[in-house]
C-alpha positions as CSV (number, residue, x, y, z in Angstrom):
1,X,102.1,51.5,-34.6
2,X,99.7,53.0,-32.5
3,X,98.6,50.5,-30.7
4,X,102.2,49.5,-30.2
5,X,102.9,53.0,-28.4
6,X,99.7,53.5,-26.4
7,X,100.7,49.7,-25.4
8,X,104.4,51.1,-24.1
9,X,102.5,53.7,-22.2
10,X,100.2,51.3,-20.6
11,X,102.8,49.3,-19.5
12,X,104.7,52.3,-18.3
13,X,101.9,53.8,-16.3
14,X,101.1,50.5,-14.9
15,X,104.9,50.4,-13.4
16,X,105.2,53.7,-12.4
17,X,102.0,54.8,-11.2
18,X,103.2,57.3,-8.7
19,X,105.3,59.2,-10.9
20,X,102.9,59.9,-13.3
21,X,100.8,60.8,-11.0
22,X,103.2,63.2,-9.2
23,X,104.1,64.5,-13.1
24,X,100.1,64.9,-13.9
25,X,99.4,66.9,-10.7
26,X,102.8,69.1,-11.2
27,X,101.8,70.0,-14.5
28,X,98.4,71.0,-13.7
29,X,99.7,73.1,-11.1
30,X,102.0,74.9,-13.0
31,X,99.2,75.5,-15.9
32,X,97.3,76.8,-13.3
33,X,99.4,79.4,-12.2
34,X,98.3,81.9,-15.2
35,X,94.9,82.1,-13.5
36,X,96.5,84.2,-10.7
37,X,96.8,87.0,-13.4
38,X,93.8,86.2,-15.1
39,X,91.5,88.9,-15.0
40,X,88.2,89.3,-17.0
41,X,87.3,92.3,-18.9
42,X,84.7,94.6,-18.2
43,X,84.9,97.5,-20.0
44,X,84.1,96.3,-23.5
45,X,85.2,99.7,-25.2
46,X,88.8,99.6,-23.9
């Protein structure tokens, strides 16, 4: 079964290889978005 579905994807990425790029780089885009609030601690006794 696995190798049944990591076959599909193979075959899917090889067909379509600019949309799962353009997907790939949106989604790490949007992740990265939460490091425009991140903001490190530096008062430990808060």
């Amino acid at each position: 079964f696995v190798v049944y579905v990591f076959r599909q994807y193979g075959y899917f990425v090889a067909r379509h290889p600019i949309r799962v790029l353009s997907l790939s780089i949106l989604v790490t885009l949007l992740l990265c978005l939460g490091l425009i609030r991140f903001k490190v601690e530096t008062r430990p006794e808060k």
